[in-house]
Backbone as a printed PyTorch tensor [residue, N CA C, xyz], in Angstrom:
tensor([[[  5.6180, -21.7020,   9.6380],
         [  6.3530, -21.4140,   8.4210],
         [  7.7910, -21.8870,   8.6210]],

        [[  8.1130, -22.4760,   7.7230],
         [  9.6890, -23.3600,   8.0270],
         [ 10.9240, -21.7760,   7.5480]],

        [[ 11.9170, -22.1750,   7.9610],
         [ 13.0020, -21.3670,   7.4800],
         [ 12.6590, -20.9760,   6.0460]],

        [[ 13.0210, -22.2670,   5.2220],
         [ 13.1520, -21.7270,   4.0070],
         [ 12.1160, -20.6130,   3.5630]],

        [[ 11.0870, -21.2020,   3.8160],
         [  9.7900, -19.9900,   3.3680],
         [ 10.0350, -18.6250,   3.7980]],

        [[ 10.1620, -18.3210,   4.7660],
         [ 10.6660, -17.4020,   5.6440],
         [ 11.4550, -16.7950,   4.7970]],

        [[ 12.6730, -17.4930,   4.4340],
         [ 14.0100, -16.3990,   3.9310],
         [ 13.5120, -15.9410,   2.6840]],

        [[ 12.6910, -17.0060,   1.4520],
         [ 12.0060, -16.6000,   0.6570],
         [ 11.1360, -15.7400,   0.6970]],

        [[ 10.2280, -15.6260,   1.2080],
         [  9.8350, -14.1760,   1.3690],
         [  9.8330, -12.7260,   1.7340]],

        [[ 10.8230, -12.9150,   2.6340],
         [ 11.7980, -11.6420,   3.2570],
         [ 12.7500, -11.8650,   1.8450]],

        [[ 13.3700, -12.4420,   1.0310],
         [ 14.2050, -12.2870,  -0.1530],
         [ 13.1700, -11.0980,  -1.5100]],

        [[ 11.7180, -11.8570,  -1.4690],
         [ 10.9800, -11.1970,  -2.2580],
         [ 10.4450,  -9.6800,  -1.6890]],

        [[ 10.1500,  -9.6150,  -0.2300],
         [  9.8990,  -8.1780,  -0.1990],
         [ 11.2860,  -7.1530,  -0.3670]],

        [[ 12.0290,  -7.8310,  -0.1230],
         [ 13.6480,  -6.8800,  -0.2180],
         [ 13.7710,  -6.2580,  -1.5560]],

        [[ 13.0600,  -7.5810,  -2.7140],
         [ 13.1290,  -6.8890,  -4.1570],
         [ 12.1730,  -6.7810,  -4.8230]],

        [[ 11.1510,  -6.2990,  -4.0410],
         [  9.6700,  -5.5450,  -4.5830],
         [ 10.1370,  -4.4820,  -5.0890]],

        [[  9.3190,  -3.8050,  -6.1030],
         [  9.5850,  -2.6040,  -6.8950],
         [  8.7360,  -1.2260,  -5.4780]],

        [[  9.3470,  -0.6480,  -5.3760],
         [  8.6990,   0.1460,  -4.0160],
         [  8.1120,   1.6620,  -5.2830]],

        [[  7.1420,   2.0830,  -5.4140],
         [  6.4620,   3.1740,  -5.9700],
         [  5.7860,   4.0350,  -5.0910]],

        [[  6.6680,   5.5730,  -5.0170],
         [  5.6290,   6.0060,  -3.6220],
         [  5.1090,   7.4500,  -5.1940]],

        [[  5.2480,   8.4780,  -4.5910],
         [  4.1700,   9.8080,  -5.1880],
         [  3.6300,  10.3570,  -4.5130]],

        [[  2.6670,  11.4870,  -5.6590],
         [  1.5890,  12.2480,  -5.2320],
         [  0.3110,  11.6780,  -5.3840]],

        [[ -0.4910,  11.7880,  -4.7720],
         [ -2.1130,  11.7330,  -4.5440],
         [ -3.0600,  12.6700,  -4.0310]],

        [[ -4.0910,  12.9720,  -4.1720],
         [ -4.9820,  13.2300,  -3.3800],
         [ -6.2490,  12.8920,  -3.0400]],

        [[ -6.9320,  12.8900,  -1.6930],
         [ -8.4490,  12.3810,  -1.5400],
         [ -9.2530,  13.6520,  -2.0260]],

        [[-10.0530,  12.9000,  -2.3560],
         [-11.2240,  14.1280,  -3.0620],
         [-12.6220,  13.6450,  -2.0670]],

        [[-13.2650,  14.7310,  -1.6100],
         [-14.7380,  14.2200,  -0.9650],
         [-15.7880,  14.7710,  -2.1180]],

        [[-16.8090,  13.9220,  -3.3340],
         [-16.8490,  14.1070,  -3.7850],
         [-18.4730,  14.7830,  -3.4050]],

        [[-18.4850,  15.4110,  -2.3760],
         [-19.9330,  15.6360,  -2.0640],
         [-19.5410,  17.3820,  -1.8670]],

        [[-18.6580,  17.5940,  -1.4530],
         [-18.3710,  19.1760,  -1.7370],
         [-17.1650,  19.8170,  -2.6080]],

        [[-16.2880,  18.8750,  -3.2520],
         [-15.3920,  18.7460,  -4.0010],
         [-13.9130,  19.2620,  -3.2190]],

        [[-14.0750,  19.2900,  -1.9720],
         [-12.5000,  19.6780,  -0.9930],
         [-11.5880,  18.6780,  -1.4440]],

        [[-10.3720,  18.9970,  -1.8280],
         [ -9.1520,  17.9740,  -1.8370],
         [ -7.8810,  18.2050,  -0.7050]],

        [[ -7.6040,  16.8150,  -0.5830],
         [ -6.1400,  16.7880,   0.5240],
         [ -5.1030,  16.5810,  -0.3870]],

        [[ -4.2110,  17.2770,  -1.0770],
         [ -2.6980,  16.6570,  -1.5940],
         [ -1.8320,  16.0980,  -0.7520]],

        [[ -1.3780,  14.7970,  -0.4890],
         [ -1.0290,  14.2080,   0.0130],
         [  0.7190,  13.6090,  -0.6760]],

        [[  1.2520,  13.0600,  -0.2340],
         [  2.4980,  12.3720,  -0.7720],
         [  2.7840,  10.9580,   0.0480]],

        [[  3.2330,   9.6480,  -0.3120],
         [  3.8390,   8.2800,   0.4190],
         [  5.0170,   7.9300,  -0.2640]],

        [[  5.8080,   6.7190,   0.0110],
         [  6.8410,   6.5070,  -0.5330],
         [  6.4320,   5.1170,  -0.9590]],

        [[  4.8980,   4.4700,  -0.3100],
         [  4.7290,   3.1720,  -0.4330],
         [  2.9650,   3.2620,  -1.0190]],

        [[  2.8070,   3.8490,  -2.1940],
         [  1.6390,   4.0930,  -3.2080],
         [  0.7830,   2.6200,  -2.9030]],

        [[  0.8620,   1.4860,  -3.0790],
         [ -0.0430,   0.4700,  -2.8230],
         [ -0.0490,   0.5250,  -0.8940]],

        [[  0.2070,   0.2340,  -0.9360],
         [ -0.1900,   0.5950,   1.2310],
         [ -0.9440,   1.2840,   1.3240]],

        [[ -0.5440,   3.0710,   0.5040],
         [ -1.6570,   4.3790,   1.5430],
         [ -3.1240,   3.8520,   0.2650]],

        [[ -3.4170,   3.0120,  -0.6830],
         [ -4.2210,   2.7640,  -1.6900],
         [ -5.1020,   1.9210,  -0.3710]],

        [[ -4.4000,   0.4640,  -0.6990],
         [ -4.9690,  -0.2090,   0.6760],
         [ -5.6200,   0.4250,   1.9200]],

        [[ -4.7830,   1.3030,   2.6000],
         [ -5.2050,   1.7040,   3.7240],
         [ -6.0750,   2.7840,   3.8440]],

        [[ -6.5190,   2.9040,   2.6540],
         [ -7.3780,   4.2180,   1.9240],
         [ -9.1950,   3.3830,   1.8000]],

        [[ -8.7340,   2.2300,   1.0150],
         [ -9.6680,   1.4620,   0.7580],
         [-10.1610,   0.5280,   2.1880]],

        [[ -9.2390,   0.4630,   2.4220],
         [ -9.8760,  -0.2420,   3.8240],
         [-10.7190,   0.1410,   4.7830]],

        [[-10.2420,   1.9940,   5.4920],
         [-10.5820,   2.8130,   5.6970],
         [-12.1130,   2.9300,   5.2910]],

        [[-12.4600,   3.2280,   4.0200],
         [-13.8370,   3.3630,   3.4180],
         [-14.8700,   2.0610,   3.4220]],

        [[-13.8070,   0.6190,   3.5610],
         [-14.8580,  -0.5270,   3.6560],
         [-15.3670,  -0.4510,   5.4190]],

        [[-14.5640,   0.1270,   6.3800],
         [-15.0420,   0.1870,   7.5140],
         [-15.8700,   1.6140,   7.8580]],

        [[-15.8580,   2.1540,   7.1660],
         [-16.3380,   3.6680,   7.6720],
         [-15.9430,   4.3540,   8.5050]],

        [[-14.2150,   4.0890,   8.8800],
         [-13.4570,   5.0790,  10.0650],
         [-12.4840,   5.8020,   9.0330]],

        [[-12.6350,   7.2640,   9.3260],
         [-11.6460,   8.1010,   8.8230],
         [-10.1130,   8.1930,   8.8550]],

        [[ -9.4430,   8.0970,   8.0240],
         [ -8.2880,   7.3850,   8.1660],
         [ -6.9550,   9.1800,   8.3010]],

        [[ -7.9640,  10.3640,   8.3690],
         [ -7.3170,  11.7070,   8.3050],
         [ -8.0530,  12.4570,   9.2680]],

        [[ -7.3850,  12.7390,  10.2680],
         [ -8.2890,  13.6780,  11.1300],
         [ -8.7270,  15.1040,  10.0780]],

        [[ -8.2500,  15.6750,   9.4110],
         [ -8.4000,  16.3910,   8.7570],
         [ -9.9500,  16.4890,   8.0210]],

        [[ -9.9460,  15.3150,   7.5850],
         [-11.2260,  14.8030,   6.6220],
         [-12.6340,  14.7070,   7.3200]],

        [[-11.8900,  14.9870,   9.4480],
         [-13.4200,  13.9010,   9.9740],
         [-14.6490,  14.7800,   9.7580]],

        [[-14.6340,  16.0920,   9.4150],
         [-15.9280,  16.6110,   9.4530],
         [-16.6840,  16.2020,   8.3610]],

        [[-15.8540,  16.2580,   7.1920],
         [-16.3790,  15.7010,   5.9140],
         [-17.1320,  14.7480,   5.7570]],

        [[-16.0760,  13.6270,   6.6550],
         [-16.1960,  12.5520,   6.7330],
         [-17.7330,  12.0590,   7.2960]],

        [[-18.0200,  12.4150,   8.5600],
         [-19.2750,  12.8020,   9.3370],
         [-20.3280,  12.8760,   8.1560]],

        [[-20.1170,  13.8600,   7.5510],
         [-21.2990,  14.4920,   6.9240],
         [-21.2660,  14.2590,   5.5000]],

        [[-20.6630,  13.6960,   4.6420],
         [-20.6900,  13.0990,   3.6720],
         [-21.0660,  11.5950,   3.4740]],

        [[-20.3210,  11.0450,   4.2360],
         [-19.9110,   9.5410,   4.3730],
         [-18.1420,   9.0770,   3.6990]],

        [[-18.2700,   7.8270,   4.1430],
         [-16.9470,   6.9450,   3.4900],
         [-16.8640,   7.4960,   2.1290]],

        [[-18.3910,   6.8120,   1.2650],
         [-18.6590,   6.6420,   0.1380],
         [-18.1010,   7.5770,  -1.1530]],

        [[-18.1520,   8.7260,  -0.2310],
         [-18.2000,  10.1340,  -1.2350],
         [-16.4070,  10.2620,  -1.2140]],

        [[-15.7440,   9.8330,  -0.5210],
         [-14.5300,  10.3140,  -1.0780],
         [-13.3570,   9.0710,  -2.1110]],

        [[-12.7490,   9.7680,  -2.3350],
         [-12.1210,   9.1000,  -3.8250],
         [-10.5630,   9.3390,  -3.4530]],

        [[ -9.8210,   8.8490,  -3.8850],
         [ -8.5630,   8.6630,  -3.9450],
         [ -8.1040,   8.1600,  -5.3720]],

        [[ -7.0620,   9.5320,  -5.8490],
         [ -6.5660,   9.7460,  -7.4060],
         [ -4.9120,   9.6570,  -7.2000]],

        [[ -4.4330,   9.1130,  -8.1490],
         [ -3.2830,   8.8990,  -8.0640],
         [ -2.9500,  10.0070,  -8.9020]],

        [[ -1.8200,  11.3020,  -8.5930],
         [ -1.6020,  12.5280,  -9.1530],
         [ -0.3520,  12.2430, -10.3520]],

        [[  0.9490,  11.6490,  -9.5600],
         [  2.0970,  11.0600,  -9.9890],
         [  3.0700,  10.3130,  -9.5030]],

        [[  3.0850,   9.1710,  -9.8550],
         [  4.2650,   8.0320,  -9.1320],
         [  5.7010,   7.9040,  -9.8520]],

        [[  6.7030,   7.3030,  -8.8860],
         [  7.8310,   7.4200,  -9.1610],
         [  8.6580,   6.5740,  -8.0910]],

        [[  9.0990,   5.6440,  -9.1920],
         [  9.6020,   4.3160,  -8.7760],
         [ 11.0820,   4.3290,  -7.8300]],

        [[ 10.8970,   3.9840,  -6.7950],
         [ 12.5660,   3.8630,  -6.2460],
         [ 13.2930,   3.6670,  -7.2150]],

        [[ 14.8590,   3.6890,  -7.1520],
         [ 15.9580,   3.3620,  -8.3880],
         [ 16.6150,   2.5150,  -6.9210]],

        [[ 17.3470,   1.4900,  -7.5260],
         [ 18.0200,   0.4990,  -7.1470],
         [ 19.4320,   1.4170,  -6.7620]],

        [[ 19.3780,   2.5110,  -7.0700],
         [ 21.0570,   3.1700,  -6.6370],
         [ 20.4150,   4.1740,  -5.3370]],

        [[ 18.9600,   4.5270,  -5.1600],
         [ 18.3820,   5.6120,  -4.1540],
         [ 18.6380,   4.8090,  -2.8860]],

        [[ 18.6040,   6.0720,  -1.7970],
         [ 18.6800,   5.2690,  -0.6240],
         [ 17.3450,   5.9070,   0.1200]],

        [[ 16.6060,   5.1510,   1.0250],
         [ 15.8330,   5.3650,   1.4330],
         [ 15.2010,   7.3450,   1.4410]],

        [[ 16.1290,   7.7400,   1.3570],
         [ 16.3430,   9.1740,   2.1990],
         [ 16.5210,   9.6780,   0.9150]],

        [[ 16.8310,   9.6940,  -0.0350],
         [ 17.1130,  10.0750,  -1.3110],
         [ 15.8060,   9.8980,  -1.9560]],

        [[ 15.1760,   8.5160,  -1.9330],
         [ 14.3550,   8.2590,  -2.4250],
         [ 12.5270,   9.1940,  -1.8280]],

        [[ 12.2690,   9.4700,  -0.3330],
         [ 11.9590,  10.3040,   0.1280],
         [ 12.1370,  12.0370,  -0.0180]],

        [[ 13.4360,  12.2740,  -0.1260],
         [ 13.6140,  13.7780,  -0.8600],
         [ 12.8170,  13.8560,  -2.1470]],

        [[ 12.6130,  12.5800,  -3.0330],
         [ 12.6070,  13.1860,  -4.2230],
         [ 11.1320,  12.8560,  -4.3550]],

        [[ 10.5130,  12.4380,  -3.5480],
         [  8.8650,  12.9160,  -2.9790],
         [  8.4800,  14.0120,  -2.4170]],

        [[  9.6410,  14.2670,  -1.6440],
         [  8.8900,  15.6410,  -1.1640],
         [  9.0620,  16.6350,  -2.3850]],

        [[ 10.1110,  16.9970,  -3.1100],
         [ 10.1990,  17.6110,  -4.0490],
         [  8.8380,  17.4290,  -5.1440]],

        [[  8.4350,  16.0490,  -5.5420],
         [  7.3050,  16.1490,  -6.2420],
         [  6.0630,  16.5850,  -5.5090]],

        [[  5.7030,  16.3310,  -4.1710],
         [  4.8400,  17.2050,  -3.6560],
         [  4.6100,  18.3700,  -3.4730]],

        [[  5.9430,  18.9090,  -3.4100],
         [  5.9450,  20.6160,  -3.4730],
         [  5.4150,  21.5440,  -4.6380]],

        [[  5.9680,  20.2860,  -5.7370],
         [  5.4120,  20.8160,  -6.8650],
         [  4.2080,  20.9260,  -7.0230]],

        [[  3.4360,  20.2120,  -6.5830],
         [  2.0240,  19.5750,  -7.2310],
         [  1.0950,  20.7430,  -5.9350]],

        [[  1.7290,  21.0400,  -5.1530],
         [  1.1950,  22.1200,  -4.3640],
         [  1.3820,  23.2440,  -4.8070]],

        [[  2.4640,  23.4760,  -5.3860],
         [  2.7060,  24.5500,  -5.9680],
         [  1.2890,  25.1310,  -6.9540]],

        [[  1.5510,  23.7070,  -8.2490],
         [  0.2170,  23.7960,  -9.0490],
         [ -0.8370,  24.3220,  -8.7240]],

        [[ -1.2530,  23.5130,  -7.3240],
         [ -2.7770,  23.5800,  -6.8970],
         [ -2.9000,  25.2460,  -6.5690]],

        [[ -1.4280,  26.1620,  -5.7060],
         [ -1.7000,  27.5240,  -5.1070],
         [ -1.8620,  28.1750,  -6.4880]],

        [[ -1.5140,  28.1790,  -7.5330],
         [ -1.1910,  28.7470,  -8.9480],
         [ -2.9710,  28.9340,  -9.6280]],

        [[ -3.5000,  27.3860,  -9.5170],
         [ -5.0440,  27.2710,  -9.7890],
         [ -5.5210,  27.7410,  -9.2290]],

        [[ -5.1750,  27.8820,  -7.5450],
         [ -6.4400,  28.4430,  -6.9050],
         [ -6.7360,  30.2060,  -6.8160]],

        [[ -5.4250,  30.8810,  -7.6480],
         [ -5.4670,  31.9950,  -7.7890],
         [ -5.8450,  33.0160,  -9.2950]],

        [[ -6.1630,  31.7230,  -9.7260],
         [ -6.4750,  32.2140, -10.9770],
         [ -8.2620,  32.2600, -11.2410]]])
């Protein structure tokens, strides 16, 4: 790859739109969910999907499921995304994930008591 290409593409990932959020995996063979949170929503998608094209569990959490369900049965839902801002800084932009995860946990303790 020559220079130029190089700087061009390190120019384009610098000004990718970065979308992280909430998610969760669902195993859809006993209906257990993981609420989860990333800052980089297409990556943990990818590495979700990839995960299931190989059949290695990508959550220790999941491996029993995993075992005894299969790959197949679990699903990955996008809950709510939320786009970096060009003024956030990495760390800003991370706070204000964890804050939406808290929430969305919040939700889930609220449902599960009703």
């Amino acid at each position: 790859m020559d220079k130029q290409s190089r700087k061009q593409l390190l120019e384009q990932y610098k000004n990718r739109t970065v979308t992280g959020g909430v998610y969760y995996i669902k195993c859809n063979g006993n209906g257990r969910t993981w609420i989860k949170s990333t800052q980089d929503m297409v990556g943990e998608k990818n590495r979700f999907d990839f995960s299931v094209s190989i059949n290695s569990c990508m959550e220790p959490a999941m491996l029993t499921e995993w075992n005894k369900y299969g790959a197949d049965s679990f699903s990955l839902i996008i809950l709510e995304e939320i786009k970096k801002k060009d003024t956030q800084t990495d760390r800003e932009f991370t706070d204000d994930i964890e804050v939406l995860l808290d929430m969305w946990l919040e939700k889930q303790r609220e449902q599960n008591l009703k």
